[in-house]
Structures are given as structure tokens and as C-alpha cells.
N, CA, C and O atoms as a CHARMM CRD file, in Angstrom:
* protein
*
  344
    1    1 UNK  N    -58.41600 -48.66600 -28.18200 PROA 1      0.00000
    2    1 UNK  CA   -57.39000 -47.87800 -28.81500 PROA 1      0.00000
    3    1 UNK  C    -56.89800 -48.54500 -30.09900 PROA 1      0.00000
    4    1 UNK  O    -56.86300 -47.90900 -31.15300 PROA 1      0.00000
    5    2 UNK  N    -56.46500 -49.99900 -30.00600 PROA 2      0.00000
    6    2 UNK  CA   -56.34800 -50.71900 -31.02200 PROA 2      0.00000
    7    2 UNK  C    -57.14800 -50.39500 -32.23500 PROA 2      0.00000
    8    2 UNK  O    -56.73900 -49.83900 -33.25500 PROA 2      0.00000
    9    3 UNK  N    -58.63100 -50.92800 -31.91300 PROA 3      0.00000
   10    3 UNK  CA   -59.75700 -50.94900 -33.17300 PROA 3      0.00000
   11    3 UNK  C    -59.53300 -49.16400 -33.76200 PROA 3      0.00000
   12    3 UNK  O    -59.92200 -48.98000 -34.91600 PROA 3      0.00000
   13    4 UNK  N    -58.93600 -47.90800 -33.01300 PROA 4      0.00000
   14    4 UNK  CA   -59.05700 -46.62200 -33.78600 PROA 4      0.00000
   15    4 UNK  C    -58.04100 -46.91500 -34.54600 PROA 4      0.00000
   16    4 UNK  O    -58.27600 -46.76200 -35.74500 PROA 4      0.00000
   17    5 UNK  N    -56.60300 -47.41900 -34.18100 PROA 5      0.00000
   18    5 UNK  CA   -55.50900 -47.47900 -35.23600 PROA 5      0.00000
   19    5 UNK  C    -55.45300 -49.05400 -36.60200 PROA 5      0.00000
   20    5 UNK  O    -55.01600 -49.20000 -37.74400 PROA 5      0.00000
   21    6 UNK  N    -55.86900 -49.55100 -36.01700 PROA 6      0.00000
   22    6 UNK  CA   -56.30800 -50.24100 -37.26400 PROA 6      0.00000
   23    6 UNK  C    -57.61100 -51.20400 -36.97400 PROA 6      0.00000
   24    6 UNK  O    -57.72000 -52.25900 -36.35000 PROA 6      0.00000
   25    7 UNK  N    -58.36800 -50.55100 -37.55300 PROA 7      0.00000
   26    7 UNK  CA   -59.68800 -51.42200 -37.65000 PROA 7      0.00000
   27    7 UNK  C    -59.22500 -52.63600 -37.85700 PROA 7      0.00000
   28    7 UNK  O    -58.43600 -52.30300 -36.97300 PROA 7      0.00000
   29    8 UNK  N    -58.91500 -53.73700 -38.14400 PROA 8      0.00000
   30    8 UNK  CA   -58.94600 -55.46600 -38.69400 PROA 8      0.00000
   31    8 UNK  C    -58.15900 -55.55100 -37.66400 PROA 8      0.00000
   32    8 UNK  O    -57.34900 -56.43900 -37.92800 PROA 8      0.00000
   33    9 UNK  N    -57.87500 -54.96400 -36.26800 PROA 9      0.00000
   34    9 UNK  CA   -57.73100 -55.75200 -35.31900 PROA 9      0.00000
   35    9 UNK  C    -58.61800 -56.20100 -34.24200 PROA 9      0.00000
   36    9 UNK  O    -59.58000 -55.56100 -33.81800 PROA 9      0.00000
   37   10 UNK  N    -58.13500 -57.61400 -33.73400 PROA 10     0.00000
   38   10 UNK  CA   -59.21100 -58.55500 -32.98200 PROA 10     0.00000
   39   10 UNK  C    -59.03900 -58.10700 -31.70700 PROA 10     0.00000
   40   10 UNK  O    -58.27700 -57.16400 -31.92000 PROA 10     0.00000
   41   11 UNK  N    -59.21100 -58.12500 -30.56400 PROA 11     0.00000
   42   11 UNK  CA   -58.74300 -58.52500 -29.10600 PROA 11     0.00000
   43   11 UNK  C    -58.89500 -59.98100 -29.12700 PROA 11     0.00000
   44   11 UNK  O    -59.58700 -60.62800 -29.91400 PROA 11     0.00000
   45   12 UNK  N    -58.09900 -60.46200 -28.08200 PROA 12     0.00000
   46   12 UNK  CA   -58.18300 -61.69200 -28.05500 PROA 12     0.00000
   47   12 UNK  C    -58.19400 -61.88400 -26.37600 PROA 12     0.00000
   48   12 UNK  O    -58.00200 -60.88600 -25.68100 PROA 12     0.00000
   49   13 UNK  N    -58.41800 -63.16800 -25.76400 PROA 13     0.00000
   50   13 UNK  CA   -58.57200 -62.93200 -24.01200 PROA 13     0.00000
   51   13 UNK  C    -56.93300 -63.81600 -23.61500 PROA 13     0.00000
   52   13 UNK  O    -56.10300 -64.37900 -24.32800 PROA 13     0.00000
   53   14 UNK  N    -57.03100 -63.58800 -22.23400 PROA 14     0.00000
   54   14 UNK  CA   -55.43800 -63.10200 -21.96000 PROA 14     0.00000
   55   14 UNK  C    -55.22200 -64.81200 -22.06000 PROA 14     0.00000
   56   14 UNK  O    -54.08100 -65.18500 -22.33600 PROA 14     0.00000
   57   15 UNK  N    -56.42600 -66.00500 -21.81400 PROA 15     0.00000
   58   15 UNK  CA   -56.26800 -67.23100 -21.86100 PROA 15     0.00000
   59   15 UNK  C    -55.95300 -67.71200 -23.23500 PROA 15     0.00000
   60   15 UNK  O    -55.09700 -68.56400 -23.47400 PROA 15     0.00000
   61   16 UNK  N    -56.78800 -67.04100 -24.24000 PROA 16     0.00000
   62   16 UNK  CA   -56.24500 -67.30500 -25.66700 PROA 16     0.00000
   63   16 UNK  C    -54.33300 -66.96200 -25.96100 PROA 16     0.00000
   64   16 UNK  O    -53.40000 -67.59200 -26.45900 PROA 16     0.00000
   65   17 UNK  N    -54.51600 -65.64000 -25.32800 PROA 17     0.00000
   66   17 UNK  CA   -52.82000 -65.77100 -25.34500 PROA 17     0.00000
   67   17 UNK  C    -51.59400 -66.47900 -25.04600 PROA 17     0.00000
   68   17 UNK  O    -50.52800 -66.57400 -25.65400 PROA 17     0.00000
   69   18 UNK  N    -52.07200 -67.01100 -23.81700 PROA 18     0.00000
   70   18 UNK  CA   -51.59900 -67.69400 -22.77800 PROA 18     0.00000
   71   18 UNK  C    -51.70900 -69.16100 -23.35100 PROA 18     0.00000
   72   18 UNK  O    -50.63300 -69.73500 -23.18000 PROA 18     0.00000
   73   19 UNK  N    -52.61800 -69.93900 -23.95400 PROA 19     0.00000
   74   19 UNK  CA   -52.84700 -70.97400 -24.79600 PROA 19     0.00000
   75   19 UNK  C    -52.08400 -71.06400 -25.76700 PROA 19     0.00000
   76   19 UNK  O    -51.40400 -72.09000 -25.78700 PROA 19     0.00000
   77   20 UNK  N    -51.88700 -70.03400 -26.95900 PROA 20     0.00000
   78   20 UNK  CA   -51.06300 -69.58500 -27.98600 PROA 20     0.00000
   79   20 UNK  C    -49.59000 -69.74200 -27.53100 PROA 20     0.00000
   80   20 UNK  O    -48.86300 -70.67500 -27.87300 PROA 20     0.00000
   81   21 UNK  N    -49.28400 -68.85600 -26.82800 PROA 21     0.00000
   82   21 UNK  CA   -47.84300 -68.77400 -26.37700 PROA 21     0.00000
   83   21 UNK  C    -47.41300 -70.33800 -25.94400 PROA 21     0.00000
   84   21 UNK  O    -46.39000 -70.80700 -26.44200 PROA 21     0.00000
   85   22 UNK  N    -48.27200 -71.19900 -24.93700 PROA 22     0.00000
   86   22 UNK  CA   -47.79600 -72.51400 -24.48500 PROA 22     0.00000
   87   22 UNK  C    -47.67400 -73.69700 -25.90900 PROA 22     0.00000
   88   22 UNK  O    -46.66800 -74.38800 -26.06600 PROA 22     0.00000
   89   23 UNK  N    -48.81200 -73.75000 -26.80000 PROA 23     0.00000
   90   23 UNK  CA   -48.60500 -73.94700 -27.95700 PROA 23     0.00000
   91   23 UNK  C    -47.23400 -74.16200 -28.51500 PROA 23     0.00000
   92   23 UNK  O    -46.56500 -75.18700 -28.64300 PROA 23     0.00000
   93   24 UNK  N    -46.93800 -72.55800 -28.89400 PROA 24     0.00000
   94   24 UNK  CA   -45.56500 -72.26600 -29.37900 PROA 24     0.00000
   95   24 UNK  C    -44.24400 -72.75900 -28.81800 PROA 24     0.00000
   96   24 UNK  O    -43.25500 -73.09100 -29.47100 PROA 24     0.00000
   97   25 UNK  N    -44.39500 -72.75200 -27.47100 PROA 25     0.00000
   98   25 UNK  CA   -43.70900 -72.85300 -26.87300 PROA 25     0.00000
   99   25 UNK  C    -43.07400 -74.81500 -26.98400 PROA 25     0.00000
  100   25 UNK  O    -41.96600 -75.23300 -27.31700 PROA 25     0.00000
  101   26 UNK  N    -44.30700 -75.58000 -26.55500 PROA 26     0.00000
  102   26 UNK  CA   -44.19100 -76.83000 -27.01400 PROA 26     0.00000
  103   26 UNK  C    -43.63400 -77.29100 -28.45500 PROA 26     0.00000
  104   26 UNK  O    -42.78800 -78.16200 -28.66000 PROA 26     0.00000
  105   27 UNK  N    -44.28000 -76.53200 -29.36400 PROA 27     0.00000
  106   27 UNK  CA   -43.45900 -76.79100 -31.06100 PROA 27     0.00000
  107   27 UNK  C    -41.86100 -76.12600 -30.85800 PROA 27     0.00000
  108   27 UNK  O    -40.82600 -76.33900 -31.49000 PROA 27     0.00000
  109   28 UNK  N    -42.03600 -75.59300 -30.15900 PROA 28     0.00000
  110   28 UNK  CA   -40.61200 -75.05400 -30.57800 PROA 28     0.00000
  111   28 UNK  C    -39.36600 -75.88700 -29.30400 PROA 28     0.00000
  112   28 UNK  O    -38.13900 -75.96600 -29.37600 PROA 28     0.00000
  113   29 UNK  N    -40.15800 -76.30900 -28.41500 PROA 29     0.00000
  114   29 UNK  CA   -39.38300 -77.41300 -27.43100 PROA 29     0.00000
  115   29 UNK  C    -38.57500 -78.47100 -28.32900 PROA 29     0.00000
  116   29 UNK  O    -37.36400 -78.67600 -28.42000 PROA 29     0.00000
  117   30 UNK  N    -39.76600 -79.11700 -29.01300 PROA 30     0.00000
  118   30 UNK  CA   -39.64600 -80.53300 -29.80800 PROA 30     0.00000
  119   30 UNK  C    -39.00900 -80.20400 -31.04400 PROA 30     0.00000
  120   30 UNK  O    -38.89400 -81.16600 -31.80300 PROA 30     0.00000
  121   31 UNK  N    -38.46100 -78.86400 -31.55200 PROA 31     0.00000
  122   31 UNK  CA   -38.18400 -78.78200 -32.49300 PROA 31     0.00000
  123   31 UNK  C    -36.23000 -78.42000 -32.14600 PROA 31     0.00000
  124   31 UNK  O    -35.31600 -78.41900 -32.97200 PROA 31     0.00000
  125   32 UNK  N    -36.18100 -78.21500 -30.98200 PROA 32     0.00000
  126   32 UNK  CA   -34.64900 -77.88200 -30.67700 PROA 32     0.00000
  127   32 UNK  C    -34.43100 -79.30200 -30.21600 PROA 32     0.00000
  128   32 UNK  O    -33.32400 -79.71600 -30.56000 PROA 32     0.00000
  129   33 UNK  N    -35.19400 -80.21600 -29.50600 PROA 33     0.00000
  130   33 UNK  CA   -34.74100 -81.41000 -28.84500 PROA 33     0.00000
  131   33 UNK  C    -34.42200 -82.05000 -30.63900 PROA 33     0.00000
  132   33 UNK  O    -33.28900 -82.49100 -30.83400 PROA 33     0.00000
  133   34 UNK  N    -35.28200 -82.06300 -31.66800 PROA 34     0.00000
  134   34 UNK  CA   -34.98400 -82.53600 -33.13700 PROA 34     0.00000
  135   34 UNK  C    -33.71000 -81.81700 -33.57000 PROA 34     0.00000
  136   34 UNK  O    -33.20000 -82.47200 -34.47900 PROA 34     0.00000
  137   35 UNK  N    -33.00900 -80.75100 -33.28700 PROA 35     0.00000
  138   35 UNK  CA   -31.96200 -80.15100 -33.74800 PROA 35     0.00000
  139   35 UNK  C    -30.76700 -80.81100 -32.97200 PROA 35     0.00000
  140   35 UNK  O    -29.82900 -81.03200 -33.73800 PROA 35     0.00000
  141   36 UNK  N    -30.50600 -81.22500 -31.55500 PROA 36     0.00000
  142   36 UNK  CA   -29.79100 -81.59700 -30.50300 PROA 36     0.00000
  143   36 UNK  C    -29.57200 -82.75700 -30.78500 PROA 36     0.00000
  144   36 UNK  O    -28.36800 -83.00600 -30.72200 PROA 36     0.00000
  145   37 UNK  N    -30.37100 -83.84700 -31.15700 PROA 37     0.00000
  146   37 UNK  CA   -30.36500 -85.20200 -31.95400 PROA 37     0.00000
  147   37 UNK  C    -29.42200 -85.14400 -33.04800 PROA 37     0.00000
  148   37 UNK  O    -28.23900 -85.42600 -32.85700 PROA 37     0.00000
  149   38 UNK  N    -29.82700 -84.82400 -34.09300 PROA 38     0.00000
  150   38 UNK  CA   -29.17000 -84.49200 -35.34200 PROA 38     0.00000
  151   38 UNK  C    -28.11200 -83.99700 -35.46200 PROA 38     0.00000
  152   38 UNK  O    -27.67700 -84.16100 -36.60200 PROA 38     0.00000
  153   39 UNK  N    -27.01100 -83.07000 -34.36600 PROA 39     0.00000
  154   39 UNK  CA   -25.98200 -82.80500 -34.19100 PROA 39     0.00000
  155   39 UNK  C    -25.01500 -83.26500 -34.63400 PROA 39     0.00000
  156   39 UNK  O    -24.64300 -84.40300 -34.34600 PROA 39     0.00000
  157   40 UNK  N    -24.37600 -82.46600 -35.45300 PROA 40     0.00000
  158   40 UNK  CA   -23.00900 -84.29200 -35.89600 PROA 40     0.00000
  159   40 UNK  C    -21.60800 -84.39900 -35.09000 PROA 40     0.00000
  160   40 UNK  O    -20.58700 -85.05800 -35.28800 PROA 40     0.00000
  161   41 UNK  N    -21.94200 -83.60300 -34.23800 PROA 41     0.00000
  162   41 UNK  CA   -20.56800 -83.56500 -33.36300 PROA 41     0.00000
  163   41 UNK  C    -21.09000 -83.05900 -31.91800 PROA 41     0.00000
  164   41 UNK  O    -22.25800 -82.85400 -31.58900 PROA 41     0.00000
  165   42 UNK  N    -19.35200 -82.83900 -30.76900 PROA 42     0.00000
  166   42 UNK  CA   -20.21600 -82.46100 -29.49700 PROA 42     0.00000
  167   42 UNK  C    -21.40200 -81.87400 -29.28400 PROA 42     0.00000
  168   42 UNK  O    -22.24600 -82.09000 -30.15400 PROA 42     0.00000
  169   43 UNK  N    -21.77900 -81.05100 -28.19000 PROA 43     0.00000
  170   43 UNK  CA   -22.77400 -80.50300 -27.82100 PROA 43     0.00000
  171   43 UNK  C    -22.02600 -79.97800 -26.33600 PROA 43     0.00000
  172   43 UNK  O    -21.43000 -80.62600 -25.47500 PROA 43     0.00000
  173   44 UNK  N    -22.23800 -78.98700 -26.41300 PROA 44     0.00000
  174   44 UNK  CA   -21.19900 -77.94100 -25.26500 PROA 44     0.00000
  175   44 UNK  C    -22.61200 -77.14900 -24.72200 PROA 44     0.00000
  176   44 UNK  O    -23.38700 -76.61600 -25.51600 PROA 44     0.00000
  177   45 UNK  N    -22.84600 -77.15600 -23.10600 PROA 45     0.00000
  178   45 UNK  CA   -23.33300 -76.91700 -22.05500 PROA 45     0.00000
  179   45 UNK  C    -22.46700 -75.41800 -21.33500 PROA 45     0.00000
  180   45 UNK  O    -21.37800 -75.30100 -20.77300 PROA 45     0.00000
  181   46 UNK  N    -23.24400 -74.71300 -21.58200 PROA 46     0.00000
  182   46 UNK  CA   -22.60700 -73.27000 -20.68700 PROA 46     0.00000
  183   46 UNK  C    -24.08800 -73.46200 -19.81700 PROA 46     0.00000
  184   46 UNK  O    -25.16700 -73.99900 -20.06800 PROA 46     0.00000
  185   47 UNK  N    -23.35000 -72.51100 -18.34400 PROA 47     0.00000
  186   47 UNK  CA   -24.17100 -71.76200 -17.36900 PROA 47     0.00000
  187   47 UNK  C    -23.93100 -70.22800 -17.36700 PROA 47     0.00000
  188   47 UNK  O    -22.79800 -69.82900 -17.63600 PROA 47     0.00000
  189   48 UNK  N    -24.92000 -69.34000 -17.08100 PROA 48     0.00000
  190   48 UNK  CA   -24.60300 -68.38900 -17.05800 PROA 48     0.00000
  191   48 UNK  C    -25.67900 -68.01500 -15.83600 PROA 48     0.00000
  192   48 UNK  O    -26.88900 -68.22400 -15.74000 PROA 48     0.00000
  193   49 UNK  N    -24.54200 -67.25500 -14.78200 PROA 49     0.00000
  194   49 UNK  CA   -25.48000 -66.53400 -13.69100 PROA 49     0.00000
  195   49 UNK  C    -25.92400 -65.27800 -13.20000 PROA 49     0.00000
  196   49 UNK  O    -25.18200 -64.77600 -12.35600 PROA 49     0.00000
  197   50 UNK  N    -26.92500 -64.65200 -13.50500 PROA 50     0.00000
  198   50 UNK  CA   -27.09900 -63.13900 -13.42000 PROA 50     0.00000
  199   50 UNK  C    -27.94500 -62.63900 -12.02600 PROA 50     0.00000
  200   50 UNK  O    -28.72500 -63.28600 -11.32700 PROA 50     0.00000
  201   51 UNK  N    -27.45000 -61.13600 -11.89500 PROA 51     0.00000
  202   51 UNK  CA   -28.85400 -60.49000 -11.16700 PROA 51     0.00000
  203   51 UNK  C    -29.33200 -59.32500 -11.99500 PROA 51     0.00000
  204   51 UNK  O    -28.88900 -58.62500 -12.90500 PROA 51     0.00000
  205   52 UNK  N    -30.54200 -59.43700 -11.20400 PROA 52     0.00000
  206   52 UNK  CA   -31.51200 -58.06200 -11.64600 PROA 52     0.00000
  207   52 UNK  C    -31.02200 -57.14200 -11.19000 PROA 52     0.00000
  208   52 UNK  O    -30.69400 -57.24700 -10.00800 PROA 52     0.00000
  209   53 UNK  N    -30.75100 -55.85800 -11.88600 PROA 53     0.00000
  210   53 UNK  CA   -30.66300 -54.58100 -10.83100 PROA 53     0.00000
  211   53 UNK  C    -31.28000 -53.96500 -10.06800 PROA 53     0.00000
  212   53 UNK  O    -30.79100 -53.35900  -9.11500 PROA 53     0.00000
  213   54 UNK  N    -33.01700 -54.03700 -10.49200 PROA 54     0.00000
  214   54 UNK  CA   -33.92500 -53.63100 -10.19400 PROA 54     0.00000
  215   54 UNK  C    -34.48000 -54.58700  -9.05100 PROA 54     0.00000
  216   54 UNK  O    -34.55800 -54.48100  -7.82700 PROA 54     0.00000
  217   55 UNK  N    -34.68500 -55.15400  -9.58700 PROA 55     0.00000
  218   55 UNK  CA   -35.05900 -56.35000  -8.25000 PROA 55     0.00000
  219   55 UNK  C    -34.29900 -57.65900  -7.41500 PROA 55     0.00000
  220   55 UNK  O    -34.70200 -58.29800  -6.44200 PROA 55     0.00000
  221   56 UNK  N    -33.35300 -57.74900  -8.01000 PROA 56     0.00000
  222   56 UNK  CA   -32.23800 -58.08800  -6.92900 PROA 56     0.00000
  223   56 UNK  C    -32.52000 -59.93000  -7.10000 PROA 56     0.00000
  224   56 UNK  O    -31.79600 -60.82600  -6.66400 PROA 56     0.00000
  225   57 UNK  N    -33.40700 -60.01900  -7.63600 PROA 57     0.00000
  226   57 UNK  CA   -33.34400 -61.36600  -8.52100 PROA 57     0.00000
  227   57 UNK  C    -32.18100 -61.97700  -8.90600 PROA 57     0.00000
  228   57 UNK  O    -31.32900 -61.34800  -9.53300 PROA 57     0.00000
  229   58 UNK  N    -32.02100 -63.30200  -8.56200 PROA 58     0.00000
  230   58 UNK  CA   -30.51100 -64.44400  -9.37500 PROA 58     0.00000
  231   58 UNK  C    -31.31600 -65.25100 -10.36900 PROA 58     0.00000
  232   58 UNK  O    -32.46500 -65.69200 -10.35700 PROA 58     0.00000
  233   59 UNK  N    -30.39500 -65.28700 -11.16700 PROA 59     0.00000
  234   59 UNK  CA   -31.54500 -66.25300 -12.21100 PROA 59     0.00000
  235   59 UNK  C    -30.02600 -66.65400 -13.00100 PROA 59     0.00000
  236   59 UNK  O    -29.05800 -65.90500 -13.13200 PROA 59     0.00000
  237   60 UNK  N    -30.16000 -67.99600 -13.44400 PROA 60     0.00000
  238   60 UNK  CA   -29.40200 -68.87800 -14.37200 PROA 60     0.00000
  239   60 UNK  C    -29.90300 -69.43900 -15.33900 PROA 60     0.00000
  240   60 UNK  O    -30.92500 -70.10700 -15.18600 PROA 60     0.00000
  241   61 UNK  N    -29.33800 -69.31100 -16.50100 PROA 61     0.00000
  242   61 UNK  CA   -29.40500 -69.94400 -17.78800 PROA 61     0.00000
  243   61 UNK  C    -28.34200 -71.25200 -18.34600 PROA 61     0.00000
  244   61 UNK  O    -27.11300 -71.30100 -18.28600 PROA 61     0.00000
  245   62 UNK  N    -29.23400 -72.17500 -18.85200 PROA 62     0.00000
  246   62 UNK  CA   -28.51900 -73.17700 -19.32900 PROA 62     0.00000
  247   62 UNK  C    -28.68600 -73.11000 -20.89300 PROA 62     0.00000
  248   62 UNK  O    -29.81200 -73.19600 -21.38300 PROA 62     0.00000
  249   63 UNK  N    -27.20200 -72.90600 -21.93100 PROA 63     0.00000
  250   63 UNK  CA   -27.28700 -72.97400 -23.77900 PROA 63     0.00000
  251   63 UNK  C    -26.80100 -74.17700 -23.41700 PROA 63     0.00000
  252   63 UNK  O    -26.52500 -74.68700 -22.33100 PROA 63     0.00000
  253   64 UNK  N    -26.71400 -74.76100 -25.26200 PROA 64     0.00000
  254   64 UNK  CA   -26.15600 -75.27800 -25.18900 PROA 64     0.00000
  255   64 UNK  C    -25.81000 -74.55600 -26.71000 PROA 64     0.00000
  256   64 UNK  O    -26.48500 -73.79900 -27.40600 PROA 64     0.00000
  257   65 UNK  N    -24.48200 -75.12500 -26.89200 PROA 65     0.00000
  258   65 UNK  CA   -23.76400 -74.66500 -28.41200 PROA 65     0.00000
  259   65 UNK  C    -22.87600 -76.06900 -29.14800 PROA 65     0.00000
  260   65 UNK  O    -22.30800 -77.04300 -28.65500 PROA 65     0.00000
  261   66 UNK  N    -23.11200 -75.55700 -30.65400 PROA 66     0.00000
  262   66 UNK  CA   -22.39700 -76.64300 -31.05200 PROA 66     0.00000
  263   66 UNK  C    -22.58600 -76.74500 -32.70300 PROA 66     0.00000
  264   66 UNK  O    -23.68600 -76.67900 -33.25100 PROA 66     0.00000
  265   67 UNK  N    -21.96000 -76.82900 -33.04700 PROA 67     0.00000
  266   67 UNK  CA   -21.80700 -76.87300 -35.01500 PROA 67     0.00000
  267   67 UNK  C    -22.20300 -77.35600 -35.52700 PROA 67     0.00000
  268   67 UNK  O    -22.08700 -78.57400 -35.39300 PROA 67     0.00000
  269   68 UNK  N    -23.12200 -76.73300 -36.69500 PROA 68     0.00000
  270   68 UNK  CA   -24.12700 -77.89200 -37.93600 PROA 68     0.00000
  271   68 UNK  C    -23.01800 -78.45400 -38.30800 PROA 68     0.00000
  272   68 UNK  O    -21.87700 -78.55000 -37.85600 PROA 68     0.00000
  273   69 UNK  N    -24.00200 -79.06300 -39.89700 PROA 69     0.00000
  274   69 UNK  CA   -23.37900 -79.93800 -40.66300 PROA 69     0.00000
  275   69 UNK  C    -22.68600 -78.87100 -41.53700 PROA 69     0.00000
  276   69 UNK  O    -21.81400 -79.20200 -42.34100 PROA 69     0.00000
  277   70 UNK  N    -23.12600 -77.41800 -41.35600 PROA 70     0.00000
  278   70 UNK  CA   -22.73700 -76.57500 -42.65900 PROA 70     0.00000
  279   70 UNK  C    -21.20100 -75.72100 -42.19400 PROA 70     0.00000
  280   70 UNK  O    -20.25700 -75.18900 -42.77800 PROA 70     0.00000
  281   71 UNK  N    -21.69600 -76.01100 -40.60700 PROA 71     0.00000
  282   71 UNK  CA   -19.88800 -75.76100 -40.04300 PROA 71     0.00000
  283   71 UNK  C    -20.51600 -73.74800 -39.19800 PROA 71     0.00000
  284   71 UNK  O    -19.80400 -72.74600 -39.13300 PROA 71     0.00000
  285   72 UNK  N    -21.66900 -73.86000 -38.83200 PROA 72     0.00000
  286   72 UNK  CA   -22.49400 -72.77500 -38.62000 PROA 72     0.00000
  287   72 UNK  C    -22.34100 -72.89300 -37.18900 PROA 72     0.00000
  288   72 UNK  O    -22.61500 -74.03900 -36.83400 PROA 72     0.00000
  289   73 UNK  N    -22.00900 -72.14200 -36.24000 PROA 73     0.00000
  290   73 UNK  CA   -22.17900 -72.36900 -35.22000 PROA 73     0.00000
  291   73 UNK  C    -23.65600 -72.06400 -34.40700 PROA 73     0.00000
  292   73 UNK  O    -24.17600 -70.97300 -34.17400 PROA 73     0.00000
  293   74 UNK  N    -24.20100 -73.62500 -34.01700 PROA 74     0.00000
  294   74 UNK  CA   -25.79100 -72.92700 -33.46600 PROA 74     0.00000
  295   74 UNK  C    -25.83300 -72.96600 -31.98600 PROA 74     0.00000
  296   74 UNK  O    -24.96900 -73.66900 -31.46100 PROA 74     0.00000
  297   75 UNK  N    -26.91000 -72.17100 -30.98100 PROA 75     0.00000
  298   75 UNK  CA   -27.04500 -72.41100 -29.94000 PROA 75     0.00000
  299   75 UNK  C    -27.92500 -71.68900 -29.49800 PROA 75     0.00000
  300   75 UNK  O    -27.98900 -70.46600 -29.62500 PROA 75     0.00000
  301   76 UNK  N    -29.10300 -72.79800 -28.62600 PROA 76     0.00000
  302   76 UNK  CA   -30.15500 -72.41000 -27.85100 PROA 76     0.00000
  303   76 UNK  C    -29.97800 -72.56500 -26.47800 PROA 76     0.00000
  304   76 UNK  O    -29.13700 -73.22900 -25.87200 PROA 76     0.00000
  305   77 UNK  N    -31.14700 -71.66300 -25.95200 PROA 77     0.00000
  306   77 UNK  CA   -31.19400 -71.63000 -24.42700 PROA 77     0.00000
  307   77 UNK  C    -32.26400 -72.99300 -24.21200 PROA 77     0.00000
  308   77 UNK  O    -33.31900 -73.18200 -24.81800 PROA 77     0.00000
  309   78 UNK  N    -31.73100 -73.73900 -23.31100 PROA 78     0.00000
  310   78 UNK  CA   -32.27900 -74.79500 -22.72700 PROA 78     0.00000
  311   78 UNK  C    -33.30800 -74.96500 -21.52300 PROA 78     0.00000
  312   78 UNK  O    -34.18200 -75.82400 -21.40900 PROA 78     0.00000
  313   79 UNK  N    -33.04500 -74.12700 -20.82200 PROA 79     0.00000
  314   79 UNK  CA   -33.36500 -74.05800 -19.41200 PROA 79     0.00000
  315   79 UNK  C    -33.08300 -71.79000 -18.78800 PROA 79     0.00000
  316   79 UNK  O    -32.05800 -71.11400 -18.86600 PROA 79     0.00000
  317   80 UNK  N    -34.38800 -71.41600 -18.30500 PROA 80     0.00000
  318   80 UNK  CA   -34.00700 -70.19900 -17.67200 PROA 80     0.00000
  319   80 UNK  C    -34.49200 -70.49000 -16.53300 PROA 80     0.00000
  320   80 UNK  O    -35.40300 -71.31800 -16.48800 PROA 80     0.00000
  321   81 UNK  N    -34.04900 -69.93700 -15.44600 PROA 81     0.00000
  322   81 UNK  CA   -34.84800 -70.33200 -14.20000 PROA 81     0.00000
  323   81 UNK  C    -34.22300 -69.54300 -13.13900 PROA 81     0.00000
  324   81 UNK  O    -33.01300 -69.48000 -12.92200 PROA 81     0.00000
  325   82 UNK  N    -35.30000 -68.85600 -12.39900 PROA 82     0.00000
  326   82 UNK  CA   -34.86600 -67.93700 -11.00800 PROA 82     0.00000
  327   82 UNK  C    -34.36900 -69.31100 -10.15200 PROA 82     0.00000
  328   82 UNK  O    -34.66200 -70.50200 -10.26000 PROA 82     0.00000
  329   83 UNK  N    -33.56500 -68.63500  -9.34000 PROA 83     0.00000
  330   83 UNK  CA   -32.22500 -69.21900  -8.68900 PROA 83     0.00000
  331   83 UNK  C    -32.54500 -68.33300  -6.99000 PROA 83     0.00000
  332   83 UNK  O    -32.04000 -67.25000  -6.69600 PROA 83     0.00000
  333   84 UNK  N    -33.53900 -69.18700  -6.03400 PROA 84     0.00000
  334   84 UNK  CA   -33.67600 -68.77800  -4.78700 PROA 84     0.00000
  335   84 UNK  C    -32.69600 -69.62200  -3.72900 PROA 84     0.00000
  336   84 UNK  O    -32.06400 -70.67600  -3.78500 PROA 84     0.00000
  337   85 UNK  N    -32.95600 -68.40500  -2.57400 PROA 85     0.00000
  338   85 UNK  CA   -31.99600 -68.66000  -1.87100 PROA 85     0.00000
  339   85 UNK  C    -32.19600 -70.04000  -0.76200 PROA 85     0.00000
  340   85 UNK  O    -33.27600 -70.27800  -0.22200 PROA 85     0.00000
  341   86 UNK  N    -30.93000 -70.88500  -0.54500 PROA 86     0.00000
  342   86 UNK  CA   -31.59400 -71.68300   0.29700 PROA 86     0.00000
  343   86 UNK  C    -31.83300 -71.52500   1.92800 PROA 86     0.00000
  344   86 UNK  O    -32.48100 -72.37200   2.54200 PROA 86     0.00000
């Protein structure tokens, strides 16, 4: 279906994706742990705990937040992770 709407597209296999994405995923790890360093002041830790509606899933998120040098307030997610029962 792809190749009818634009010819100059590739397929690629779901491991190439899956390779790609972990890739990204690693540069962009090492690149917030380089932002978290450099911080010039606190570093503030929220939790946040949700469910699915649909599937009834708990899952928690760990940001963290906290102010450049330009006075910008930044903040990434650290940690997502389903939350089973014990």
C-alpha cells in the first residue's frame, strides 16, 4: 500500500525497527542523564499514578523537573513502568 502512495518508500523489518527505536532510545537516555548533571539548581522528583480504562492496567511515572540556566522550566520522564499487583 505504501510503495502505491509514495514510491521512494522502503519497508524495513520489524527488527530493523526495533534496533532503530533501542538506538534512539539509548542517545536520548545519555543525553537527559547530560542535562540532569548540568542543572544549576534543585532537581524535583514527581510520581504520578494512573489506570487504564480499557484494560484496567496501574502504571506509574517518575519526571523529574527543574530550571535551566535561562530560567526555562524543563522536565523529563525518567522512569514509566506497569505497577502489578502483589
Amino acid at each position: 500500500m505504501m510503495s502505491v502512495v509514495s514510491p521512494n518508500f522502503k519497508n524495513i523489518s520489524r527488527q530493523t525497527a526495533t534496533r532503530d527505536v533501542l538506538i534512539y532510545y539509548a542517545k536520548e537516555k545519555d543525553h537527559v542523564k547530560e542535562k540532569l548533571v548540568k542543572a544549576p539548581g534543585l532537581i524535583c522528583l514527581t510520581s504520578d499514578n494512573w489506570n487504564s480504562e480499557h484494560t484496567n492496567d496501574k502504571y506509574i511515572c517518575i519526571t523529574a523537573h527543574w530550571v535551566d540556566k535561562n530560567w526555562k522550566l524543563q522536565k523529563r520522564i525518567l522512569r514509566f513502568r506497569a505497577l502489578y499487583p502483589p
